[in-house]
Predicted model as a PDB file, atoms N, CA, C, CB and O in Angstrom, pLDDT in the B-factor column:
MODEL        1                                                                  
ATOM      1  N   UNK A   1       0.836  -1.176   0.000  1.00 39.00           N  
ATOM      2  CA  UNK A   1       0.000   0.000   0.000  1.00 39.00           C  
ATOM      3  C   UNK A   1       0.886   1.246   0.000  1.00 39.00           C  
ATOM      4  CB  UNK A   1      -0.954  -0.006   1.214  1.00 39.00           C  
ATOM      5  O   UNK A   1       1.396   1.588   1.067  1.00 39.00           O  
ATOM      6  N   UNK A   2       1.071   1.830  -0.920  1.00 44.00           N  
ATOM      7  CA  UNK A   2       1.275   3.529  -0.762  1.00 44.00           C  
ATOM      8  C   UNK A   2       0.778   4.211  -0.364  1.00 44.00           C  
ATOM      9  CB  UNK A   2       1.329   4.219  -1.460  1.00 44.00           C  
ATOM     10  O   UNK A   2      -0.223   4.620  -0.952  1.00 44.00           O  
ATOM     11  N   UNK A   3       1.172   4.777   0.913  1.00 44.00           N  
ATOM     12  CA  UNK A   3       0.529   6.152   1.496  1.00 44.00           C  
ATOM     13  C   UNK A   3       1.240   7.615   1.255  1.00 44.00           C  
ATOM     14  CB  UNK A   3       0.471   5.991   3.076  1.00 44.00           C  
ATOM     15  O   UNK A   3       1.075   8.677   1.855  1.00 44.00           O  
ATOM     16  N   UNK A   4       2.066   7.282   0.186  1.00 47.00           N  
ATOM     17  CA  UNK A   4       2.722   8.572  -0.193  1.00 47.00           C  
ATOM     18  C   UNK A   4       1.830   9.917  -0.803  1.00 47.00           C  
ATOM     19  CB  UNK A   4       3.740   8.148  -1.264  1.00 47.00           C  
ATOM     20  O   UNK A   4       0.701   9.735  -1.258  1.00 47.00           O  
ATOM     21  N   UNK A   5       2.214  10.754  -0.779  1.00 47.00           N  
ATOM     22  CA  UNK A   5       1.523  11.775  -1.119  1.00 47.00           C  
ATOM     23  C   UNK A   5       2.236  12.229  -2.812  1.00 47.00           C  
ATOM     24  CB  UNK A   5       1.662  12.932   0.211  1.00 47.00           C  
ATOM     25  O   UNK A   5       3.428  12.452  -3.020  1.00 47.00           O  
ATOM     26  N   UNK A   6       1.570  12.255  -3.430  1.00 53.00           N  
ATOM     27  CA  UNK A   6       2.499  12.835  -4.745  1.00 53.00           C  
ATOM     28  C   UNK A   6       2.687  14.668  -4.975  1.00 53.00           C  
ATOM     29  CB  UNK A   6       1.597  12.194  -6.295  1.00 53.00           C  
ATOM     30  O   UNK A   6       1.937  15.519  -4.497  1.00 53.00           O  
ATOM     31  N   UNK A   7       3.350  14.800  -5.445  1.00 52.00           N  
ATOM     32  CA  UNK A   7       3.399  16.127  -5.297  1.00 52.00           C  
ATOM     33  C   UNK A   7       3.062  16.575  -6.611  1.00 52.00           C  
ATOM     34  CB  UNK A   7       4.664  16.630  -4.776  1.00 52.00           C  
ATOM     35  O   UNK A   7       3.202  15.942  -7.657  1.00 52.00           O  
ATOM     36  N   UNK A   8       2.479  18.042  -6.415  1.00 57.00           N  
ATOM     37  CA  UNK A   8       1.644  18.824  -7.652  1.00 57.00           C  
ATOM     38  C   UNK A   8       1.390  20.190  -6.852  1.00 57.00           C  
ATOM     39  CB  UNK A   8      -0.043  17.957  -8.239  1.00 57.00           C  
ATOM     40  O   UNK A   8       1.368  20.379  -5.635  1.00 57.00           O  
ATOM     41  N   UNK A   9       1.199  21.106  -7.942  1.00 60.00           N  
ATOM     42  CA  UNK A   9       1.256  22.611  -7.317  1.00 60.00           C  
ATOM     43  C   UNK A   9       0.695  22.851  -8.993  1.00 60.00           C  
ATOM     44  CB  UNK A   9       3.150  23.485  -6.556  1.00 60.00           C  
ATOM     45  O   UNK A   9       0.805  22.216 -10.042  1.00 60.00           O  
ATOM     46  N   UNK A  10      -0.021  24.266  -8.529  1.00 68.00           N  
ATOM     47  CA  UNK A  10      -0.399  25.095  -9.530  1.00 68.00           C  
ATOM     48  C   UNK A  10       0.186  26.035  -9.914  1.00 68.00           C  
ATOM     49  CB  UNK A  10      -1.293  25.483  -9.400  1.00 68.00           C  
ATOM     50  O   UNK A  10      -0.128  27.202  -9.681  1.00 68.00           O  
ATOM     51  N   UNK A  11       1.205  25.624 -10.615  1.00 70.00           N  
ATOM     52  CA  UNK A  11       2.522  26.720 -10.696  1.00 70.00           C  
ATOM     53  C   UNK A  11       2.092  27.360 -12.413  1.00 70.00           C  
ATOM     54  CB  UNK A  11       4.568  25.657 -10.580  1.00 70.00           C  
ATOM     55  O   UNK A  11       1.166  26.966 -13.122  1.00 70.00           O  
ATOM     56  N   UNK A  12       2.985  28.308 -12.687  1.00 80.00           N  
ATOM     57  CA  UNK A  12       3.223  29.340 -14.197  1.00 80.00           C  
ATOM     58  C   UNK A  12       4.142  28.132 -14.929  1.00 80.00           C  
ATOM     59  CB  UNK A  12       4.366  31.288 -13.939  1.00 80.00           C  
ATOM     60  O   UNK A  12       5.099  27.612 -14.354  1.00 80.00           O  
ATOM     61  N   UNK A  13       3.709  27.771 -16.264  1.00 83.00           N  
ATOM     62  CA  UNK A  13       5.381  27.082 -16.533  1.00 83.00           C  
ATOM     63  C   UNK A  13       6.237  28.576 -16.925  1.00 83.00           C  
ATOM     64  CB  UNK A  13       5.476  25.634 -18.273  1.00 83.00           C  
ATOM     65  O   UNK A  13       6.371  28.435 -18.140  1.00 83.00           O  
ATOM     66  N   UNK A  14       6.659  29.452 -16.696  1.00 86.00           N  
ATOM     67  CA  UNK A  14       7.561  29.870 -16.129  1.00 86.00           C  
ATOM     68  C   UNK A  14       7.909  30.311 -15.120  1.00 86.00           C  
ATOM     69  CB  UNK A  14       7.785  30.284 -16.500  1.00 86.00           C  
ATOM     70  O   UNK A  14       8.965  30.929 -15.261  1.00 86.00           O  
ATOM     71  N   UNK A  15       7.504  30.307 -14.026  1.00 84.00           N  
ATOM     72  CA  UNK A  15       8.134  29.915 -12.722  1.00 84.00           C  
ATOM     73  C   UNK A  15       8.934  28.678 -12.919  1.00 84.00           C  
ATOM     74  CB  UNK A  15       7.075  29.681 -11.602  1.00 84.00           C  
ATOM     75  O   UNK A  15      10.156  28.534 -12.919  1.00 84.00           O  
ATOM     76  N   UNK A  16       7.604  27.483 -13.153  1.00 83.00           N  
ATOM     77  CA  UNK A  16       8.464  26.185 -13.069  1.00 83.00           C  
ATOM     78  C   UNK A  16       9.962  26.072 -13.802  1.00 83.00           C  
ATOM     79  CB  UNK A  16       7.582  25.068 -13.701  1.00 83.00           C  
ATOM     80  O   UNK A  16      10.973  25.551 -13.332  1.00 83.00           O  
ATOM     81  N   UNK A  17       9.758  26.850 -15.357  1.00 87.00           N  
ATOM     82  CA  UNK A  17      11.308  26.689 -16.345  1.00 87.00           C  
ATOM     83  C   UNK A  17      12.451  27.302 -15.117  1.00 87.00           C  
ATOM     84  CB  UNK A  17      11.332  28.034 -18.232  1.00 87.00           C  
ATOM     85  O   UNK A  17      13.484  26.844 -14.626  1.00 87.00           O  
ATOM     86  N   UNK A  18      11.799  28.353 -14.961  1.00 90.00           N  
ATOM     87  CA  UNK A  18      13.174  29.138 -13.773  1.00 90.00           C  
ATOM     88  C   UNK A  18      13.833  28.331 -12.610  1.00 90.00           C  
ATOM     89  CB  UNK A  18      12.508  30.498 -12.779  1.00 90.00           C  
ATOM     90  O   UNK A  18      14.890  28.184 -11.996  1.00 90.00           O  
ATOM     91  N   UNK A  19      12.725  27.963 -12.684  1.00 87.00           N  
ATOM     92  CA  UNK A  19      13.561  27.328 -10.678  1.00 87.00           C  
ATOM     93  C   UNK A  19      14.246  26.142 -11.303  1.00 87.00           C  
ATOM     94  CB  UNK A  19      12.048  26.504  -8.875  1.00 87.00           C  
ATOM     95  O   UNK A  19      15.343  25.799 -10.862  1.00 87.00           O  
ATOM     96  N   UNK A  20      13.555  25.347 -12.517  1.00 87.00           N  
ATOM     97  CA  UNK A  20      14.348  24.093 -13.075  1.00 87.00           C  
ATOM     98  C   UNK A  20      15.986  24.728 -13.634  1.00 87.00           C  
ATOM     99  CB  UNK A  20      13.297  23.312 -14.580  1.00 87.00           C  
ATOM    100  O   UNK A  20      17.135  24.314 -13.479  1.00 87.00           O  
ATOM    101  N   UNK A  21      15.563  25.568 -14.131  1.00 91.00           N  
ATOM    102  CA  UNK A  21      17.311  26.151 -14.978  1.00 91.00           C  
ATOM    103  C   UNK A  21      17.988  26.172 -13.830  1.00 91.00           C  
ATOM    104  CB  UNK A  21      17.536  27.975 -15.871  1.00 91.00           C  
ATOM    105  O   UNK A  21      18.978  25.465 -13.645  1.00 91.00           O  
ATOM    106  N   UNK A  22      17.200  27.515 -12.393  1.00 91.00           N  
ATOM    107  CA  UNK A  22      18.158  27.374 -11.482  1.00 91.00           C  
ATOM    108  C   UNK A  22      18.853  26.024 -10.872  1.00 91.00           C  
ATOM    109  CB  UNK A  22      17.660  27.995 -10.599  1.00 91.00           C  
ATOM    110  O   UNK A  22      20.060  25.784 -10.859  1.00 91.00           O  
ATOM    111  N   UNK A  23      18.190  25.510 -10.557  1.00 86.00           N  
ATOM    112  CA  UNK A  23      18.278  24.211 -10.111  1.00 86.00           C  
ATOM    113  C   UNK A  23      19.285  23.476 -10.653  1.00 86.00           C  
ATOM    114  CB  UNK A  23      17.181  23.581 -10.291  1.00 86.00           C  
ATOM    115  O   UNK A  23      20.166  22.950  -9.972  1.00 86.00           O  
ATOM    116  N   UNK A  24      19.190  23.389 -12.151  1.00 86.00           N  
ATOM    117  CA  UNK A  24      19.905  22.427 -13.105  1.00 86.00           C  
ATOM    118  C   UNK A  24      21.583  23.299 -12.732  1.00 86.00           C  
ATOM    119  CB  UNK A  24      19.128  22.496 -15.153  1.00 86.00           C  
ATOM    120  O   UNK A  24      22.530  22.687 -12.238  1.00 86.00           O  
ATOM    121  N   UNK A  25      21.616  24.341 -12.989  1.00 90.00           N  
ATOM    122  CA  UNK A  25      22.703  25.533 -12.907  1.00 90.00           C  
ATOM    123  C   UNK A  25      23.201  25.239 -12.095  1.00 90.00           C  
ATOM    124  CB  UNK A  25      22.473  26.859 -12.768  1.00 90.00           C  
ATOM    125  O   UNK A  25      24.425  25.201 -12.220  1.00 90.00           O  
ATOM    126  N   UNK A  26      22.677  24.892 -10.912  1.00 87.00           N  
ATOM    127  CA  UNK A  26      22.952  24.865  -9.129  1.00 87.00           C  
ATOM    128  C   UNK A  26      24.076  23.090  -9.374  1.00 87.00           C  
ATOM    129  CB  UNK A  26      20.652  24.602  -7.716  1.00 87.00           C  
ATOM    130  O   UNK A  26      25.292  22.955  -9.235  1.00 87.00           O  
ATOM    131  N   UNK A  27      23.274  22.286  -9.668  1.00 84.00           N  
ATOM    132  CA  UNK A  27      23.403  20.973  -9.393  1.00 84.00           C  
ATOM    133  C   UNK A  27      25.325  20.747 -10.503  1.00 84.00           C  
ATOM    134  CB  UNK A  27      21.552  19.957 -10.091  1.00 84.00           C  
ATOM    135  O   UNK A  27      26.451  20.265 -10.385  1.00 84.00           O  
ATOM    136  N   UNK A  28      24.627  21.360 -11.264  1.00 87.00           N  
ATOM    137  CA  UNK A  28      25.784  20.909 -12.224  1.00 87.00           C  
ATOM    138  C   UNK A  28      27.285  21.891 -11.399  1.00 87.00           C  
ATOM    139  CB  UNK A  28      25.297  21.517 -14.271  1.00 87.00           C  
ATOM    140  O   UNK A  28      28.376  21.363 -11.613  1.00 87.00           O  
ATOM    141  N   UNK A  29      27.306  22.895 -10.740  1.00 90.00           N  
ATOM    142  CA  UNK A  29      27.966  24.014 -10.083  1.00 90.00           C  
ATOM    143  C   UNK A  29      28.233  22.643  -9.196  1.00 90.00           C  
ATOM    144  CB  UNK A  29      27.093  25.630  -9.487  1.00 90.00           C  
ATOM    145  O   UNK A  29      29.099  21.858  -9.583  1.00 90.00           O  
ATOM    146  N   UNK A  30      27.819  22.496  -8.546  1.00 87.00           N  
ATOM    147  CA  UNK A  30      28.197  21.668  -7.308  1.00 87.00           C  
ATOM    148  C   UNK A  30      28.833  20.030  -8.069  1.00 87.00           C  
ATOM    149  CB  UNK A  30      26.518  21.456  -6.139  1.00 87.00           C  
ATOM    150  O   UNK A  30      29.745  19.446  -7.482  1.00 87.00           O  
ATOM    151  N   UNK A  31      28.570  19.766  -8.649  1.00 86.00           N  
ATOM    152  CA  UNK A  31      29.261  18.472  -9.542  1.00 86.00           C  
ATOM    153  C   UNK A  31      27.707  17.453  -8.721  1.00 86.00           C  
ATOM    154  CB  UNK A  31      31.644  17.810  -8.912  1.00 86.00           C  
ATOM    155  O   UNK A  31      28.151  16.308  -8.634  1.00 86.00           O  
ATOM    156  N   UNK A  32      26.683  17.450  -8.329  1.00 80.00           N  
ATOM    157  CA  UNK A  32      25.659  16.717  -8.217  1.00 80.00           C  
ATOM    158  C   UNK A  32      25.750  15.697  -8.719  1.00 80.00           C  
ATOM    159  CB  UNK A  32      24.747  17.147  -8.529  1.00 80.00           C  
ATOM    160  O   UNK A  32      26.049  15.789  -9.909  1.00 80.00           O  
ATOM    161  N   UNK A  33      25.579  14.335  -8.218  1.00 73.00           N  
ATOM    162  CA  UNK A  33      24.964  13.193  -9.421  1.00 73.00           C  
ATOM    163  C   UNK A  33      23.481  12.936  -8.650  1.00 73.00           C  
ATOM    164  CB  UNK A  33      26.110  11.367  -9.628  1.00 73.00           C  
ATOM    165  O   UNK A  33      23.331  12.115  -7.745  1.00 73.00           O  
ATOM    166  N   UNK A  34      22.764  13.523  -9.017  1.00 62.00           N  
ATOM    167  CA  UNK A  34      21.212  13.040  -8.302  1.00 62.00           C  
ATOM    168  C   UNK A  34      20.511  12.294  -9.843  1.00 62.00           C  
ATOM    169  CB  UNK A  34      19.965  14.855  -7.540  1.00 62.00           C  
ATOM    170  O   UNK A  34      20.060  12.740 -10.898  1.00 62.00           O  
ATOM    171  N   UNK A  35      20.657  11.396  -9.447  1.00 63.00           N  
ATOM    172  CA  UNK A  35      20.167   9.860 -10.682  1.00 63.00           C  
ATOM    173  C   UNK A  35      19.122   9.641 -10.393  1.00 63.00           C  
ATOM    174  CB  UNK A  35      20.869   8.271 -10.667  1.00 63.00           C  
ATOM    175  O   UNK A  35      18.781   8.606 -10.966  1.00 63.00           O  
ATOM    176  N   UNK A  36      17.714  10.353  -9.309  1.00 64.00           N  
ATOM    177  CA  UNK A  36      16.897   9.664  -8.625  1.00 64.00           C  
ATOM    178  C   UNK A  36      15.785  10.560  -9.568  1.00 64.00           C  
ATOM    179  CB  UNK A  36      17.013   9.680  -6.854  1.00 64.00           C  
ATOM    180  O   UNK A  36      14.851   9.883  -9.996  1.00 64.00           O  
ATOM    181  N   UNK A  37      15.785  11.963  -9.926  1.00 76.00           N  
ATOM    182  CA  UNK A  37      14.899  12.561 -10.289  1.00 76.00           C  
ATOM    183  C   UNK A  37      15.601  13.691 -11.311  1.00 76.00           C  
ATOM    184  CB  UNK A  37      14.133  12.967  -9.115  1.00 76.00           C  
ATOM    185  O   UNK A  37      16.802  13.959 -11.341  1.00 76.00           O  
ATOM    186  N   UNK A  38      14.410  14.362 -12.249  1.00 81.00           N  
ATOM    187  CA  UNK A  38      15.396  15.308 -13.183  1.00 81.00           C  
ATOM    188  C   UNK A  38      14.651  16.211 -12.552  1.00 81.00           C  
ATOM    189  CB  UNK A  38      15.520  15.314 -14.983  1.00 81.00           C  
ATOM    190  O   UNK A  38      13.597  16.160 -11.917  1.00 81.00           O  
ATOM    191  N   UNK A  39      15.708  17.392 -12.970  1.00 82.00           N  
ATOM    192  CA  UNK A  39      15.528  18.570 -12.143  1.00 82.00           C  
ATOM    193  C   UNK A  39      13.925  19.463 -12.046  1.00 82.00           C  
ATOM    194  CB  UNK A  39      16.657  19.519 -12.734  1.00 82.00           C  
ATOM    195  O   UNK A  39      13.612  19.974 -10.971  1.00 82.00           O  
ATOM    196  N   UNK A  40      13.449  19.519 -12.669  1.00 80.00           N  
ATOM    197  CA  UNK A  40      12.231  19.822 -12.848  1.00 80.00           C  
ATOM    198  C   UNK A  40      11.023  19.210 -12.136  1.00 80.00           C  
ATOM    199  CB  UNK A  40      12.131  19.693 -13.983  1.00 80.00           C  
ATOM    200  O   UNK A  40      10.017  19.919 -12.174  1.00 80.00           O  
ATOM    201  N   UNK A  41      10.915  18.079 -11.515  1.00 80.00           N  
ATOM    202  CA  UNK A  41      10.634  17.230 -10.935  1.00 80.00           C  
ATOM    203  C   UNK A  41      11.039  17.563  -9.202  1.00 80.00           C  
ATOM    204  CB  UNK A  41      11.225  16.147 -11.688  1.00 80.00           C  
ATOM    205  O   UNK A  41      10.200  17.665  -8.307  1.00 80.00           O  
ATOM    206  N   UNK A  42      12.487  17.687  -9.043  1.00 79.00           N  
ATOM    207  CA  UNK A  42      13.077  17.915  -7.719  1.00 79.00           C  
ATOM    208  C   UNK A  42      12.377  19.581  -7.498  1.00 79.00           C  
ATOM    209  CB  UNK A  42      15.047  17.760  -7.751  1.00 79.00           C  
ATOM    210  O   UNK A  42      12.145  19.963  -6.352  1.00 79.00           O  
ATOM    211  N   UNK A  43      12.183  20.179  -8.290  1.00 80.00           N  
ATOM    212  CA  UNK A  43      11.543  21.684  -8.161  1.00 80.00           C  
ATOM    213  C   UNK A  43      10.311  21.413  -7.830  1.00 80.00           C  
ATOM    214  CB  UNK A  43      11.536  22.655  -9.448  1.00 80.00           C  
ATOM    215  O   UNK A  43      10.109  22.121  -6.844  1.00 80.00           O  
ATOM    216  N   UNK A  44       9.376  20.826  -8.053  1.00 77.00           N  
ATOM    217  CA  UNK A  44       8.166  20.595  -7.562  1.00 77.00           C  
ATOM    218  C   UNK A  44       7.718  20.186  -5.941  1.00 77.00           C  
ATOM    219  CB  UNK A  44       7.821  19.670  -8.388  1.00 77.00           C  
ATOM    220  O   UNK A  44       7.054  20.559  -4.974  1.00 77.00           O  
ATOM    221  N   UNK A  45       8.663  19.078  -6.472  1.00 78.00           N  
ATOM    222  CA  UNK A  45       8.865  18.480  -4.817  1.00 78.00           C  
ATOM    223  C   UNK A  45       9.279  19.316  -3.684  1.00 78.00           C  
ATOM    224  CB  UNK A  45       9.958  17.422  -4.733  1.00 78.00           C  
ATOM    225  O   UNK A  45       8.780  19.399  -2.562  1.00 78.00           O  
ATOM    226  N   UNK A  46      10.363  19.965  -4.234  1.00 77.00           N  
ATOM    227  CA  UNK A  46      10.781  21.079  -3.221  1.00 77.00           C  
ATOM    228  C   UNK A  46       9.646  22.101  -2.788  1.00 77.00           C  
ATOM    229  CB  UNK A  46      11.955  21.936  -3.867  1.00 77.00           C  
ATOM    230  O   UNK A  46       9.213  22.249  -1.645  1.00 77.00           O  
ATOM    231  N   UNK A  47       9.226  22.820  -4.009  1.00 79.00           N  
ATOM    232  CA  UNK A  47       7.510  23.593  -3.525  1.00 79.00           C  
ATOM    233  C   UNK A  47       6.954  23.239  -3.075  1.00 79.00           C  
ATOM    234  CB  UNK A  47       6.533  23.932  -4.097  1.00 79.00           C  
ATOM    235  O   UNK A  47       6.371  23.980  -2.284  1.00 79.00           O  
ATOM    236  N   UNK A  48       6.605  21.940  -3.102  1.00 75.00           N  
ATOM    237  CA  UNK A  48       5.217  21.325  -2.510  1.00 75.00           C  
ATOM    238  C   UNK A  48       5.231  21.189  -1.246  1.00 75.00           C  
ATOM    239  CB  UNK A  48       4.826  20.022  -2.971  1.00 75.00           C  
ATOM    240  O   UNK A  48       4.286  21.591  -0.568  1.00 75.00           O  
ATOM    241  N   UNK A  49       6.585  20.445  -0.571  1.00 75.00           N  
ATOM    242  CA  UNK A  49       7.547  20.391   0.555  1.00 75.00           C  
ATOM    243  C   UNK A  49       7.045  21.746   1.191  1.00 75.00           C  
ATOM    244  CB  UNK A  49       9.273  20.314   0.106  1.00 75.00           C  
ATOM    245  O   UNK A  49       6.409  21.959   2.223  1.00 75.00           O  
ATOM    246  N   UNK A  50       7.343  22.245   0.619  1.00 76.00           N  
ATOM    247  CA  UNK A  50       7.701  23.887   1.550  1.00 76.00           C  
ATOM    248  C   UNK A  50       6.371  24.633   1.719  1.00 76.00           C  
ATOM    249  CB  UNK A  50       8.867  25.173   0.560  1.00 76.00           C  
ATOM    250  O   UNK A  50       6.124  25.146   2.810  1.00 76.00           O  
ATOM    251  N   UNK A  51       5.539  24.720   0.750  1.00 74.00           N  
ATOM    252  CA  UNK A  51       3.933  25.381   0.270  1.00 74.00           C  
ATOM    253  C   UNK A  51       3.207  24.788   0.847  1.00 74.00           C  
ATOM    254  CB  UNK A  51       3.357  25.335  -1.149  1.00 74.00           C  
ATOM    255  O   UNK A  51       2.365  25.575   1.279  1.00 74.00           O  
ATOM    256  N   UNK A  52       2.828  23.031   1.382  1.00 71.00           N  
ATOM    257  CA  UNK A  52       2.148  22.201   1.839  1.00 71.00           C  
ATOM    258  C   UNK A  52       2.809  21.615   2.777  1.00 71.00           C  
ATOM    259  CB  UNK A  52       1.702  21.499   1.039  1.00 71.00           C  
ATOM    260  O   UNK A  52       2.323  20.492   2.912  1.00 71.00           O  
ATOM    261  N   UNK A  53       4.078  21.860   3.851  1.00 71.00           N  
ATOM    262  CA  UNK A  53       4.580  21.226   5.043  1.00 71.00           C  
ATOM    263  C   UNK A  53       4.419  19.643   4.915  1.00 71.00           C  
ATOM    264  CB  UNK A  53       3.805  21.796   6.311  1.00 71.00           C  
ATOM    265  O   UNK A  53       4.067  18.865   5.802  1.00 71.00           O  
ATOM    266  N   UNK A  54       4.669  19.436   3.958  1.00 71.00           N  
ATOM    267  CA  UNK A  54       4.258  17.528   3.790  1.00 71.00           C  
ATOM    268  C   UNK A  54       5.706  16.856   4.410  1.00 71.00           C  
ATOM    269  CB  UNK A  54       3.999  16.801   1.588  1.00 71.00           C  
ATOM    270  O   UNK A  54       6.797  17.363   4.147  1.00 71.00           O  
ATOM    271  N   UNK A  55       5.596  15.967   5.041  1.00 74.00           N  
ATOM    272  CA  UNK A  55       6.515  15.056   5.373  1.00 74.00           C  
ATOM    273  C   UNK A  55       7.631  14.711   4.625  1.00 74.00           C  
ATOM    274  CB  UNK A  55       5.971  14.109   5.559  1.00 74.00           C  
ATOM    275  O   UNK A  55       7.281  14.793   3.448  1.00 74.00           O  
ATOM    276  N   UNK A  56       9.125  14.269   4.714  1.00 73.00           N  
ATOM    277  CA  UNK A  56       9.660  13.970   3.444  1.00 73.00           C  
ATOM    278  C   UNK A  56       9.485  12.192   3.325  1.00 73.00           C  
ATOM    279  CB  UNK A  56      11.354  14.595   3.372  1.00 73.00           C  
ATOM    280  O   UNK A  56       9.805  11.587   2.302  1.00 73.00           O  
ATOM    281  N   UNK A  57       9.189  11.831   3.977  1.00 74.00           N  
ATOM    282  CA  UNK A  57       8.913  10.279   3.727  1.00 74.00           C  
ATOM    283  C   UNK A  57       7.208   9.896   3.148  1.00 74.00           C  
ATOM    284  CB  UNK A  57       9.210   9.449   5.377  1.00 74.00           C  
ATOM    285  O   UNK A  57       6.738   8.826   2.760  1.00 74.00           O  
ATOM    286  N   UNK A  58       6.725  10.945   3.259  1.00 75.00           N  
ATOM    287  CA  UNK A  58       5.139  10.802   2.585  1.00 75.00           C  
ATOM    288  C   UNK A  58       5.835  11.666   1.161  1.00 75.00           C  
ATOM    289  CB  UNK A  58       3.404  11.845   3.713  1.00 75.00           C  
ATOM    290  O   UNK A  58       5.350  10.882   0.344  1.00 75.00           O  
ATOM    291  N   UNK A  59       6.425  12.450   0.476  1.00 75.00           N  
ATOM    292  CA  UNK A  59       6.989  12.722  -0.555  1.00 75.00           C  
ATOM    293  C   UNK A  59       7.675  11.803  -0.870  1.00 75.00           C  
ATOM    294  CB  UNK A  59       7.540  13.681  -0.560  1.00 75.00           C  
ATOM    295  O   UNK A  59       6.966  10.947  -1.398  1.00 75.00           O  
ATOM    296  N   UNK A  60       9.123  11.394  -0.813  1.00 74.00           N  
ATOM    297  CA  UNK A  60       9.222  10.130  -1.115  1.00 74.00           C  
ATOM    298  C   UNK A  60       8.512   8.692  -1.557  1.00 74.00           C  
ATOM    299  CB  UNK A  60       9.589  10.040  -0.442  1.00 74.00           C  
ATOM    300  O   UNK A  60       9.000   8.038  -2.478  1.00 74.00           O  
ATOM    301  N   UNK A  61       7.686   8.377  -1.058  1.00 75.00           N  
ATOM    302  CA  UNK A  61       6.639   7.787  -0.855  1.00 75.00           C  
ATOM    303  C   UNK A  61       5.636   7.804  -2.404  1.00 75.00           C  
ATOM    304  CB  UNK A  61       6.055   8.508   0.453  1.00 75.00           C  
ATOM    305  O   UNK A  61       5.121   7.010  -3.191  1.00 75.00           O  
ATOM    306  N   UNK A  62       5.754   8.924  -2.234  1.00 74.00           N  
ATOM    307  CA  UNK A  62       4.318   9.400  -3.590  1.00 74.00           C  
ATOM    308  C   UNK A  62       5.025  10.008  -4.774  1.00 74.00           C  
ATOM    309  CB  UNK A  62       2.968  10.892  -3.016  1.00 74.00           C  
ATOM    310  O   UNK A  62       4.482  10.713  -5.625  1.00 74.00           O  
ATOM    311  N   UNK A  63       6.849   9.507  -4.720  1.00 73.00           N  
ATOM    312  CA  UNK A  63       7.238  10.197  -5.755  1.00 73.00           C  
ATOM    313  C   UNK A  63       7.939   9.204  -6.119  1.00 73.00           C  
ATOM    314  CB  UNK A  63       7.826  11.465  -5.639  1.00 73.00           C  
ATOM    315  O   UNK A  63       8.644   9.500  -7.085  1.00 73.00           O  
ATOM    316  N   UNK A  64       8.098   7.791  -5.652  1.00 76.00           N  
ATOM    317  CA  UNK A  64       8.577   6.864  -6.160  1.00 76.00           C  
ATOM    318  C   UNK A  64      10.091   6.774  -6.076  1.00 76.00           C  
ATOM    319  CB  UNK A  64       8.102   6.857  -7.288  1.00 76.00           C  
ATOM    320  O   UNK A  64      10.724   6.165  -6.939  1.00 76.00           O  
ATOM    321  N   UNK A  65      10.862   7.558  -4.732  1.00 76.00           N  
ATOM    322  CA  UNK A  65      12.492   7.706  -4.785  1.00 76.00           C  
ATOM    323  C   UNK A  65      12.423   7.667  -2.884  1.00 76.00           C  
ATOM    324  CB  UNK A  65      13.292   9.615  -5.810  1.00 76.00           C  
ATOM    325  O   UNK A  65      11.428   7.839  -2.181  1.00 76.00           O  
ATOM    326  N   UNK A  66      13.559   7.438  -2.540  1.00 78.00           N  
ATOM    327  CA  UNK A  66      13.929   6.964  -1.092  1.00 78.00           C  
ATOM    328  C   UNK A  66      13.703   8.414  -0.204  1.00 78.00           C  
ATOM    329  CB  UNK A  66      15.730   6.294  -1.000  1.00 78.00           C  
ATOM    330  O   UNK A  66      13.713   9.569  -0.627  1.00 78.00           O  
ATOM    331  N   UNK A  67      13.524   7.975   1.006  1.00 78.00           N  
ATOM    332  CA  UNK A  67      13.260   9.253   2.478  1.00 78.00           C  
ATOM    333  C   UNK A  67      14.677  10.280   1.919  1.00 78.00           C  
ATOM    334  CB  UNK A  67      13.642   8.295   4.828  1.00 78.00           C  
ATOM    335  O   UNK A  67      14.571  11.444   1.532  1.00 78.00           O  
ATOM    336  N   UNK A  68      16.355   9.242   2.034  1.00 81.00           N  
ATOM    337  CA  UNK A  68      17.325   9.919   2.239  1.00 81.00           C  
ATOM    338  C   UNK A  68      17.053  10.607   0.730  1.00 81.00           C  
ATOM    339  CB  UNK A  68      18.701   9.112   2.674  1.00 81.00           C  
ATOM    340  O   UNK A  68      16.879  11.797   0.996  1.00 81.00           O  
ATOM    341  N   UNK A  69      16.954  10.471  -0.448  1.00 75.00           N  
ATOM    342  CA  UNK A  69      17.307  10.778  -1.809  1.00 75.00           C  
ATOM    343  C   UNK A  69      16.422  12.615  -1.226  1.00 75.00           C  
ATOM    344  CB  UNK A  69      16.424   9.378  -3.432  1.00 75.00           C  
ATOM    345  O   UNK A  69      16.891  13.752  -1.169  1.00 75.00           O  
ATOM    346  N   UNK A  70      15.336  12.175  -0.977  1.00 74.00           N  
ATOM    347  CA  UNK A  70      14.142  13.657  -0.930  1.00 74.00           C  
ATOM    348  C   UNK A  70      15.360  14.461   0.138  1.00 74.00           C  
ATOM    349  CB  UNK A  70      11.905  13.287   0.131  1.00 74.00           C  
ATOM    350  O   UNK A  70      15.833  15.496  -0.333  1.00 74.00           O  
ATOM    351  N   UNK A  71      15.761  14.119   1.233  1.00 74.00           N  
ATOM    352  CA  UNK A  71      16.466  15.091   2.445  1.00 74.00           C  
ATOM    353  C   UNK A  71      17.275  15.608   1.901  1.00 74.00           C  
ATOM    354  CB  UNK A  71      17.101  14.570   3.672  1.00 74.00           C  
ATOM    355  O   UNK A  71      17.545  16.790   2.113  1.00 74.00           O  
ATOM    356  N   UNK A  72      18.040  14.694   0.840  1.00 70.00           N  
ATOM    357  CA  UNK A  72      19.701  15.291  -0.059  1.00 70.00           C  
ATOM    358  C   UNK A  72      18.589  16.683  -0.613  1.00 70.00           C  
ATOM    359  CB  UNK A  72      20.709  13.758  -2.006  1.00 70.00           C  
ATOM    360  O   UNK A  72      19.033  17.581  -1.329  1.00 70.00           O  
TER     361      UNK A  72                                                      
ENDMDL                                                                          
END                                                                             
């Protein structure tokens, strides 16, 4: 049984393009290997996280990637 929550927001796709470029910009700056999700995806999660106080193991959960992968 999944009790994960999936994440979704009613975002602009440009908000969403921005925070993904940032993001992508960010990850590649830091030498990142996050293999679990593409960046655009990790931007959502992160909003939703933050906009809706959701758990990171009920995100995880409903996004199909591990507790630790969502905390990184």
């Amino acid at each position: 049984m999944d009790t994960g929550v999936r994440a979704s927001l009613l975002l602009s796709t440009h908000t969403l393009h921005y925070l993904t470029n940032l993001l992508r910009r960010h990850l590649k700056a830091i030498r990142s290997r996050w293999p679990a999700l593409p960046p655009g995806r990790i931007a959502v999660i992160v909003l939703a996280g933050l906009r809706h106080d959701q758990r990171l193991a009920d995100m995880a959960g409903g996004n199909d990637v591990s507790a630790p992968a969502i905390r990184r």
